[in-house]
C-alpha positions in Angstrom: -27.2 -38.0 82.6 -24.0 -37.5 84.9 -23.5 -39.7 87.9 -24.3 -37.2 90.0 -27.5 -36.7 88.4 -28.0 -40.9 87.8 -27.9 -40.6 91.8 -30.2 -38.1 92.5 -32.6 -40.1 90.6 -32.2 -43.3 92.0 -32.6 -41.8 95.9 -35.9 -40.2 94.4 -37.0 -43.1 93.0 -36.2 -45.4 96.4 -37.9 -42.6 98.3 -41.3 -42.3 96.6 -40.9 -46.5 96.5 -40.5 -46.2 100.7 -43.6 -43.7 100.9 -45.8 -46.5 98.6 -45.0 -49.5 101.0 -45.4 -47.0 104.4 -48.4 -46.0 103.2 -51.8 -47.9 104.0 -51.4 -51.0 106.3 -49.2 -53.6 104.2 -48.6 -56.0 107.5 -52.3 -56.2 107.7 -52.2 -57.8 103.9 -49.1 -59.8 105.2 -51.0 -61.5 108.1 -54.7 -61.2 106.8 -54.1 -62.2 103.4 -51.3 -64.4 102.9 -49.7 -65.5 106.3 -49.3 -68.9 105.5 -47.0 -67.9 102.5 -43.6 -67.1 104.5 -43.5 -70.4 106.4 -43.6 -72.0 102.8 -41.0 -70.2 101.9 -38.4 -71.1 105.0 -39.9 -75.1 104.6 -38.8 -74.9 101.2 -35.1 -73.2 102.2 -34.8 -76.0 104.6 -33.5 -73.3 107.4 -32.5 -74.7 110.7 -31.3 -73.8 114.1 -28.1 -71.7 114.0 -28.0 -71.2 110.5 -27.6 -67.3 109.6 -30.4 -66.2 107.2 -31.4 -62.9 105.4 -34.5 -62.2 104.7 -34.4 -59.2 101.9 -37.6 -56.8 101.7 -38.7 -58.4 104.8 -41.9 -55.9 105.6 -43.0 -57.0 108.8 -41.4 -60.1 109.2 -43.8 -62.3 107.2 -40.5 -64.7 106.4 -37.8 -63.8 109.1 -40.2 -64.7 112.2 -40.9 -68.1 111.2 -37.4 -68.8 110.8 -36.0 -66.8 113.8 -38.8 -69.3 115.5 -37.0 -72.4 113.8 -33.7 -71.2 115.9 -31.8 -69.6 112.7 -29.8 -66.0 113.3 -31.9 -63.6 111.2 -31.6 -60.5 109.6 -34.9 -58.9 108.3 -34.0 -56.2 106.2 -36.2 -53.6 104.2 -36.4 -50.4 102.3 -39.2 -49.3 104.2 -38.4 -49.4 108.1 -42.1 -47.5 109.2 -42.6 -51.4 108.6 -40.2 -52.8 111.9 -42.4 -51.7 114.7 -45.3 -53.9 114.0 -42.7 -56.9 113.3 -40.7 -56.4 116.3 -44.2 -56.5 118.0 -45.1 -59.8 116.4 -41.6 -61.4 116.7 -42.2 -60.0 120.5 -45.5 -62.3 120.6 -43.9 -65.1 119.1 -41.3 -64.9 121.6 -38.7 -64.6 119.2 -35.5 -62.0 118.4 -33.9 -61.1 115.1 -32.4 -58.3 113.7 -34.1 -55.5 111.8 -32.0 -53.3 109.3 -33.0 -50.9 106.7 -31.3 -51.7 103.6 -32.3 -51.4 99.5 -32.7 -54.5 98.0 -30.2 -53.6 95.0 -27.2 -52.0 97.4 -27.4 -54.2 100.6 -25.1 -53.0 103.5 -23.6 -56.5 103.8 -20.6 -58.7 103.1 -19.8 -61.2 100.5 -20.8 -64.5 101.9 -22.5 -63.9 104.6 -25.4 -65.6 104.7 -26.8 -69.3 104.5 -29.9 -68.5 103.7 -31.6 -65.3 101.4 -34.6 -65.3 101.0 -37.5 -63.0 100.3 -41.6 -63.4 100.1 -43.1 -61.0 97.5 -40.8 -58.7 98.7 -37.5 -58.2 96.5 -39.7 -58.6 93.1 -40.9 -55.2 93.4 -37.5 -53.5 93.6 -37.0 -51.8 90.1 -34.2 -53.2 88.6 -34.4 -57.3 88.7 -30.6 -58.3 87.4 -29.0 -55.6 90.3 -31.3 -57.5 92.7 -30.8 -61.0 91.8 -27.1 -59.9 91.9 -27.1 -58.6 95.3 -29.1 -61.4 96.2 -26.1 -63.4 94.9 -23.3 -61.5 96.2 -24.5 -61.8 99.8 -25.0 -66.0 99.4 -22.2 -68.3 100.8 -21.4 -70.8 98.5 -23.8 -73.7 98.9 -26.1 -72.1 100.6 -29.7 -71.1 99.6 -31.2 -68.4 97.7 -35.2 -68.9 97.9 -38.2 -66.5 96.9 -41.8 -66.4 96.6 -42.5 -64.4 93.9 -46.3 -63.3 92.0 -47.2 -64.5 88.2 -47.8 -62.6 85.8 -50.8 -64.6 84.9 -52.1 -64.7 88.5 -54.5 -62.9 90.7 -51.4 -60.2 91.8 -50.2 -59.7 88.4 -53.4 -59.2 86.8 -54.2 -57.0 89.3 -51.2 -54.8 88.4 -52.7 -55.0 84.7 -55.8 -54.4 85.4 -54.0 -50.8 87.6 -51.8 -50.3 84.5 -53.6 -47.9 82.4 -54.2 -45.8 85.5 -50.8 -45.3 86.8 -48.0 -43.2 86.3 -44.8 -44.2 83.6 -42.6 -46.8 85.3 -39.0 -44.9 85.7 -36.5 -45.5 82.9 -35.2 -49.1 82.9 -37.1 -50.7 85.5 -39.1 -53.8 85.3 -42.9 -55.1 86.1 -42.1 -56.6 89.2 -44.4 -59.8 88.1 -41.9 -60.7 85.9 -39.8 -62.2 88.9 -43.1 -65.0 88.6 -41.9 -65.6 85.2 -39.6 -69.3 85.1 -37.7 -67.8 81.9 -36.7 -64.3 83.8 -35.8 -65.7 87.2 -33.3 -68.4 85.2 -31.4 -65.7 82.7 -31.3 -63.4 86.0 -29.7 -66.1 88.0 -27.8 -67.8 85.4 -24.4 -70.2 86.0 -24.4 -69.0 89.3 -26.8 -71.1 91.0 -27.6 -74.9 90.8 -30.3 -77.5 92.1 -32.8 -74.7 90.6 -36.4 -75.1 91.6 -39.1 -73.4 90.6 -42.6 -74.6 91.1 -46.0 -72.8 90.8 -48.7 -73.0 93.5 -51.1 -70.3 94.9 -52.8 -69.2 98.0 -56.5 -68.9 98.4 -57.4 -65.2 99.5 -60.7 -65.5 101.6 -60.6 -61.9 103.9 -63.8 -60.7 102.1 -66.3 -62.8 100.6 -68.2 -59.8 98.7 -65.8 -58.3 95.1 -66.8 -55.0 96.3 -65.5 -55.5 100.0 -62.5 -57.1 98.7 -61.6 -53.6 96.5 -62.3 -51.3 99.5 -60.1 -54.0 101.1 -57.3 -52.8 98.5 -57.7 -49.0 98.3 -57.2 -48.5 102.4 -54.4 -51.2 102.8 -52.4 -52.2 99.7 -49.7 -49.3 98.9 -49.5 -50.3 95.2 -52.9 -49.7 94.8 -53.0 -46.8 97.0 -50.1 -45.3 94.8 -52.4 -45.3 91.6 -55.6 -44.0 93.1 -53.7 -41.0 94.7 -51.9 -40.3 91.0 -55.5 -40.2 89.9 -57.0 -38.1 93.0 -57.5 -34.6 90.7 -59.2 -36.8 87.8 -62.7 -37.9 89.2 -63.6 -39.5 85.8 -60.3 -42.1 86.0 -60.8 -42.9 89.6 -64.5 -44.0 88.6 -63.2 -46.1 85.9 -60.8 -47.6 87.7 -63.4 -48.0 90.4 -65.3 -49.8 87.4 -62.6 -52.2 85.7 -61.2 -53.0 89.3 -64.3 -54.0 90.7 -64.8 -56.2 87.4 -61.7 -57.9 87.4 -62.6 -58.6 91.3 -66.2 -60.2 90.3 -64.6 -62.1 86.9 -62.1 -63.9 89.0 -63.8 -64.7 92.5 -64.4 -68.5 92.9 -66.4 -69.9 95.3 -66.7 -66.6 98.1 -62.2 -66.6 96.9 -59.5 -65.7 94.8 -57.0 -68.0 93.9 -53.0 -66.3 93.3 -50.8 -68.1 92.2 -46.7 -67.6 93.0 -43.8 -69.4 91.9 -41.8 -70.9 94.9 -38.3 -70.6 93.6 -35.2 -72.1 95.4 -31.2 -73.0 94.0 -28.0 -73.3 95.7 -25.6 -70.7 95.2 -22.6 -72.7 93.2 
């Protein structure tokens, strides 16, 4: 494939990935599912007033409000900017400011160094190629400042989920990665490498109570969650697939409900850029 042509591809793929995240109501799941999850994440980077932080795949500001709100200069940057009207109207609400800039994950428009804080929550793991992004992710650290990410297991609610949609959705593109994998201690360490220190990297989950019914909770899914809206539309001409996906989805829902809840588990991950 010529370089020309390597390009092409990549703007396709980045393109279908901005239609999968614009479609259905992702800052819904942000705030109805898992709001608690970007104020972990700027706790856990220690951000503090003045201190000039990025906050990569930012969706709707799940990360980027909560610390604009702790005084820091923030950049909330995304692949997908349909996603910057309802942030700007929640940072609005929160009586806060920070700057919104469409940018991909793996070629951010932004210089070496500049940045005390990066940071992203379950947003940068679903870019397709992991070493470009934890590269960029890298590249656009100062020195001794802090890289931090909430990122979903493979072995939790999120990443069995993607397993359970597996068999029902299209080929991944050539040479990109399950974005669960950025949950896995052993990937996130060879991707980072010498280049950070002070590594952290600590499970934990988040209880996920929006619906109490399994079969609520998948309707929940297919009207708001772009992944999964991604592989039910690949399937729309193939009645027989969508009604076993229907089926398997709906028993992976029942099988791991606990209580009227599901439990996900993410790994908090934090290191200071040597």
């Amino acid at each position: 494939m010529s370089i020309t042509d390597e390009r092409d591809a990549d703007r396709a793929l980045k393109s279908k990935h901005r239609a999968l995240w614009a479609s259905g109501d992702y800052p819904a799941v942000a705030a109805q599912l898992i709001p608690e999850l970007g104020p972990e994440l700027v706790r856990a980077c220690g951000v503090r007033e003045g201190d000039r932080v990025l906050d990569v795949a930012a969706g709707s500001g799940n990360a980027a409000i909560p610390a604009a709100a702790r005084g820091a200069i923030v950049t909330a940057s995304d692949l997908t900017p349909e996603l910057f009207e309802e942030g700007r109207r929640i940072a609005s609400g929160h009586g806060v400011e920070l700057e919104w800039v469409e940018a991909d994950a793996e070629a951010m428009p932004f210089a070496d160094n500049s940045f005390d804080v990066v940071m992203s929550c379950v947003g940068a793991m679903f870019a397709p190629h992991h070493q470009v992004v934890a590269d960029e992710l890298v590249r656009v650290c100062r020195p001794g400042g802090t890289i931090g990410l909430i990122n979903w297991t493979p072995e939790g609610f999120i990443g069995q989920l993607f397993a359970t949609m597996k068999p029902y959705a299209p080929p991944p593109p050539p040479g990109a990665s399950p974005a669960p994998l950025w949950g896995s201690e052993e990937h996130v360490g060879a991707l980072f490498g010498d280049r950070v220190e002070d590594l952290v990297l600590r499970r934990q989950t988040v209880t996920l109570d929006h619906c109490a019914e399994p079969l609520d909770f998948r309707e929940y899914w297919k009207r708001n969650y772009g992944p999964t809206i991604s592989v039910y539309n690949f399937n729309a001409d193939k009645p027989e697939q969508r009604d076993a996906l229907d089926t398997d989805f709906l028993d992976f829902l029942t099988r791991t409900q606990r209580d009227g809840a599901w439990e996900a588990e993410y790994l908090l991950v934090t290191a200071t850029k040597r």
